[in-house]
N, C-alpha and C positions, 0 to 999 in steps of 0.2 A: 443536627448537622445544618449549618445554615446553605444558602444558596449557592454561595461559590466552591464550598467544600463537596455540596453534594456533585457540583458539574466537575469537578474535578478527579473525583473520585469514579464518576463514570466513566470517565477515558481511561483509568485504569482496567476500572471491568470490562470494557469492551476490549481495550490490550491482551488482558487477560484471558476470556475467553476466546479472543479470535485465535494468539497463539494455541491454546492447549487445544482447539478443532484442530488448526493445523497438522499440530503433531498429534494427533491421536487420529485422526483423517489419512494419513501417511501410516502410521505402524498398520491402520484394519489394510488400504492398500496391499502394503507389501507381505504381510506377517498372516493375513486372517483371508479366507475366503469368503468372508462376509463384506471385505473394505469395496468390492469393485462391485460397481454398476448393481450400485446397491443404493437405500436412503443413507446409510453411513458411510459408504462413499463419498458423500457428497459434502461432507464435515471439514475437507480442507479447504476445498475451493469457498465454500461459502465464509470459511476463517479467514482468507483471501478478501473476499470482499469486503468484509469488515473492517480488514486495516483500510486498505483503501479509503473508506468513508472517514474511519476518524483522522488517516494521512489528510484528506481535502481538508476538514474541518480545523485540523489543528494547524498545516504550512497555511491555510491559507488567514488564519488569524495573526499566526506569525506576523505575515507578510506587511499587515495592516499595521504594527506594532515597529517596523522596520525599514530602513532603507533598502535598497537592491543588494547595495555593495554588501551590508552588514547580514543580510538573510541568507544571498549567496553564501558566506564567509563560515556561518554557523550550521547551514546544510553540510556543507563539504565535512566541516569536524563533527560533526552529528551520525554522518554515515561509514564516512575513510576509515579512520583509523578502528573500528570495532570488526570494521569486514574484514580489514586485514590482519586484524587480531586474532578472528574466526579462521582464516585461511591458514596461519604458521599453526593454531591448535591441529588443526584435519592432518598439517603435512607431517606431524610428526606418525601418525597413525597410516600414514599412505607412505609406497614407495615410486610411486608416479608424481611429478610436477611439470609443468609447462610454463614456461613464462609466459608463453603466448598468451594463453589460457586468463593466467594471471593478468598482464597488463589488461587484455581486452574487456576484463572483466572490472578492476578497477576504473577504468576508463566509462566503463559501463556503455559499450559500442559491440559488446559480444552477440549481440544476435543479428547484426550487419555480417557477419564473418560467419555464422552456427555456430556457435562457441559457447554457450550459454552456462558458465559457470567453471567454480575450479572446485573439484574433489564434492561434486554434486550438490553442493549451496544453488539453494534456490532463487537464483540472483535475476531472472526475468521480470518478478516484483519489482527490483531496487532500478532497474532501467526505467521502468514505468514512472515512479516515482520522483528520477532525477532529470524525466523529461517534464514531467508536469512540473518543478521548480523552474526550470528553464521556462517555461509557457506561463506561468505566474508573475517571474519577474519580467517578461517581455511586455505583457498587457496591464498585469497592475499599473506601472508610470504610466502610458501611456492613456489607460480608460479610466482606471477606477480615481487617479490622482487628477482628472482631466478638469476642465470648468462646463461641462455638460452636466444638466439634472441627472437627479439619484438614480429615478429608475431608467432611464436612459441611456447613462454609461454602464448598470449594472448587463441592459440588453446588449448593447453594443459588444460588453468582454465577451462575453457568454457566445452570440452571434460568430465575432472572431474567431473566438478559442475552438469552438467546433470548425468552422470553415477553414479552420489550419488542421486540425486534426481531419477530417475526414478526407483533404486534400491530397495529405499524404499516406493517408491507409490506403487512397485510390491510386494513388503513383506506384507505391509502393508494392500494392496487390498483384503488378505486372511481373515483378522482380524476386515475388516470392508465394508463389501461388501455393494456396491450402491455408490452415488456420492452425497455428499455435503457439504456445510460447516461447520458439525458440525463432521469430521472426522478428523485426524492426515495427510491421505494420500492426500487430497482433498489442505490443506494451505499448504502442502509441492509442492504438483504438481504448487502452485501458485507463488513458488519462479520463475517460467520459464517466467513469467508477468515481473516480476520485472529483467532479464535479456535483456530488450528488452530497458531500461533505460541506463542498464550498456552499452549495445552495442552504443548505442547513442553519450552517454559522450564519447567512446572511439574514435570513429568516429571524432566527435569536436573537440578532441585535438590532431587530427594528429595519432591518430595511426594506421589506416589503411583507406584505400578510400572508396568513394561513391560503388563499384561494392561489395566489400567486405562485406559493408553494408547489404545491397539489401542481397546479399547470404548466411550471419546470421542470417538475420531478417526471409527470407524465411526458414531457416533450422528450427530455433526453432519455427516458426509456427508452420510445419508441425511436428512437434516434440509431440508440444499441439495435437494437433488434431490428429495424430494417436494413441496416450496414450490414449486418449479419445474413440476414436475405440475398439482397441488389448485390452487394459486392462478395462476399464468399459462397453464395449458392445455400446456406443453410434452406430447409422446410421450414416453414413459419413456427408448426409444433415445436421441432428441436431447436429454432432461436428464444421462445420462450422458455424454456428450460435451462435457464439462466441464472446459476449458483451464484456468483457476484452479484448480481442486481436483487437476489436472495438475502445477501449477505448484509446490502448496503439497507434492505427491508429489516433486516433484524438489529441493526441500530439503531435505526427511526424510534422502531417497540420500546429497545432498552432506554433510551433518551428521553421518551414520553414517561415511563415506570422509572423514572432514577432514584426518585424518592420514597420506594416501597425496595429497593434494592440491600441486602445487611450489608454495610462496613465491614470488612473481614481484613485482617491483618494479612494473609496470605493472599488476597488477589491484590494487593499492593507489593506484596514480594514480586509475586509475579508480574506484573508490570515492568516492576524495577528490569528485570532480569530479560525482557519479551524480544528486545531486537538481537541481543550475541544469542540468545534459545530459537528464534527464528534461522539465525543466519546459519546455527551447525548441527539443529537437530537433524534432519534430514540425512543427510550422509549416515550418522553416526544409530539412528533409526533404522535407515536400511541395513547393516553393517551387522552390530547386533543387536537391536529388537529393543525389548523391555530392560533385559539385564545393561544398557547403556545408560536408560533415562540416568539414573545415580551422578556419573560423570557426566551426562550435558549438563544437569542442571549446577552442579558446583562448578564446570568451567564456564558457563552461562552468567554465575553471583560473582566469580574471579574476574570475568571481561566485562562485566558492569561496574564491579565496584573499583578496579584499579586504571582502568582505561577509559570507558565508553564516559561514562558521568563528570570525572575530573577532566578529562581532556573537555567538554561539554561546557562545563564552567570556566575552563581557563578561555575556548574562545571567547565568550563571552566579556569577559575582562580585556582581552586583548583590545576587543573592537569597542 
């Protein structure tokens, strides 16, 4: 497997694996009284963190490959049309619908409102997600494209990017006190997850060394965790106890080991299939159980292969 195959094929297994923790993180939850405040418990959120890490790694190579207008353009068809594809599957199986619900959700401004999903999609992720786009194309033109030296503008975005984010986890913290996912402050703080991808990518392609690394990686750790301190009152114990930052640690592993990893034809299924089985397993897991996996995963290969991928290709042409 040459080089580019084997880096390629890793962000499938990391897809891969991060979705199937998820969901199977979710079934011990709801199904097993083994899933809670357990170490199996801990299987979704650290799948959580994973995407995270390869989201930084892979928008923000994107972005390097891209104009604003044109990354803008392919984000939006990358995520819209599959969520909403996920949304009319749930509604045929549901007799409750909101539009509220729906727009704020589409919109991806639902946890401004507490609104945080429609038919119990896990859509606090995709807010996270669609604000670090937004914080990508605002600082890439402006740092990474600047006429300032390398490692210079690279401290400069980074410096920013956190002084925006933590500005408004602080503002923010007034208007929505406590910590969770169904807050504005809580998926902004989560952009600092996904900086831990961007560091990575940057690393790989020469832009600064292994030490460099090491002392980004540690910077924004403790960046997390004392934000989680100073600003939410967390004990120091229980801000270390950080399943994301877990998660974005068991990338690192898999990234370093890519090349002792088997080729398997089925964790490239899985990949294929990872964002419409993200966006409906949940609902359809708590609903019923095991006897549902069957229908997520055929209407999961049905929402990749007729919608999520073709629609994906045609932006691409368009722009």
């Amino acid at each position: 497997m040459t080089a580019i195959k084997s880096r390629l094929y890793i962000f499938d297994f990391i897809r891969a694996v991060a979705v199937l923790s998820v969901i199977l993180g979710h079934y011990l939850i709801h199904h097993s009284p083994y899933g809670v405040n357990t170490a199996l418990g801990r299987l979704a959120p650290i799948g959580v963190g994973m995407f995270f890490f390869i989201s930084g790694y892979l928008i923000f190579m994107t972005m390097t490959k891209s104009t604003t207008k044109s990354f803008l353009w392919h984000r939006y068809f990358r995520i819209v049309p599959t969520l909403v594809a996920g949304i009319a599957l749930l509604a045929i199986f549901n007799s409750v619908f909101s539009i509220k619900s729906f727009l704020l959700g589409v919109f991806f401004i639902g946890d401004a409102f507490q609104e945080m999903g429609v038919f119990g999609i896990d859509m606090w992720t995709l807010h996270t997600e669609t604000r670090f786009y937004l914080l990508v194309a605002l600082i890439y033109p402006l740092i990474i494209k600047g006429y300032c030296q390398s490692k210079l503008r690279l401290l400069l975005a980074y410096g920013i990017s956190v002084a925006i984010i933590l500005s408004l986890v602080f503002i923010l913290n007034n208007k929505y006190p406590g910590l969770h996912a169904f807050d504005p402050k809580w998926n902004i703080l989560c952009i600092l997850y996904l900086l831990f991808g961007v560091m990575y990518y940057l690393y790989e392609n020469k832009s600064f060394g292994l030490p460099t690394l090491l002392v980004v990686m540690t910077v924004n750790a403790i960046t997390i965790l004392a934000t989680k301190v100073l600003i939410f009152g967390y004990t120091f114990p229980r801000s270390c106890m950080d399943n994301y930052l877990l998660g974005c640690l068991v990338c690192i592993g898999l990234i370093v080991i890519k090349d002792k990893i088997p080729n398997l034809k089925i964790i490239v299924l899985i990949a294929f299939i990872s964002y419409p089985l993200y966006i409906i397993h949940h609902p359809i897991i708590f609903q019923w159980g095991l006897p549902g996996v069957p229908l997520m995963i055929v209407a999961a290969f049905l929402i990749s292969f007729f919608i999520e991928h073709p629609i994906v290709r045609w932006s691409k042409k368009k722009f």
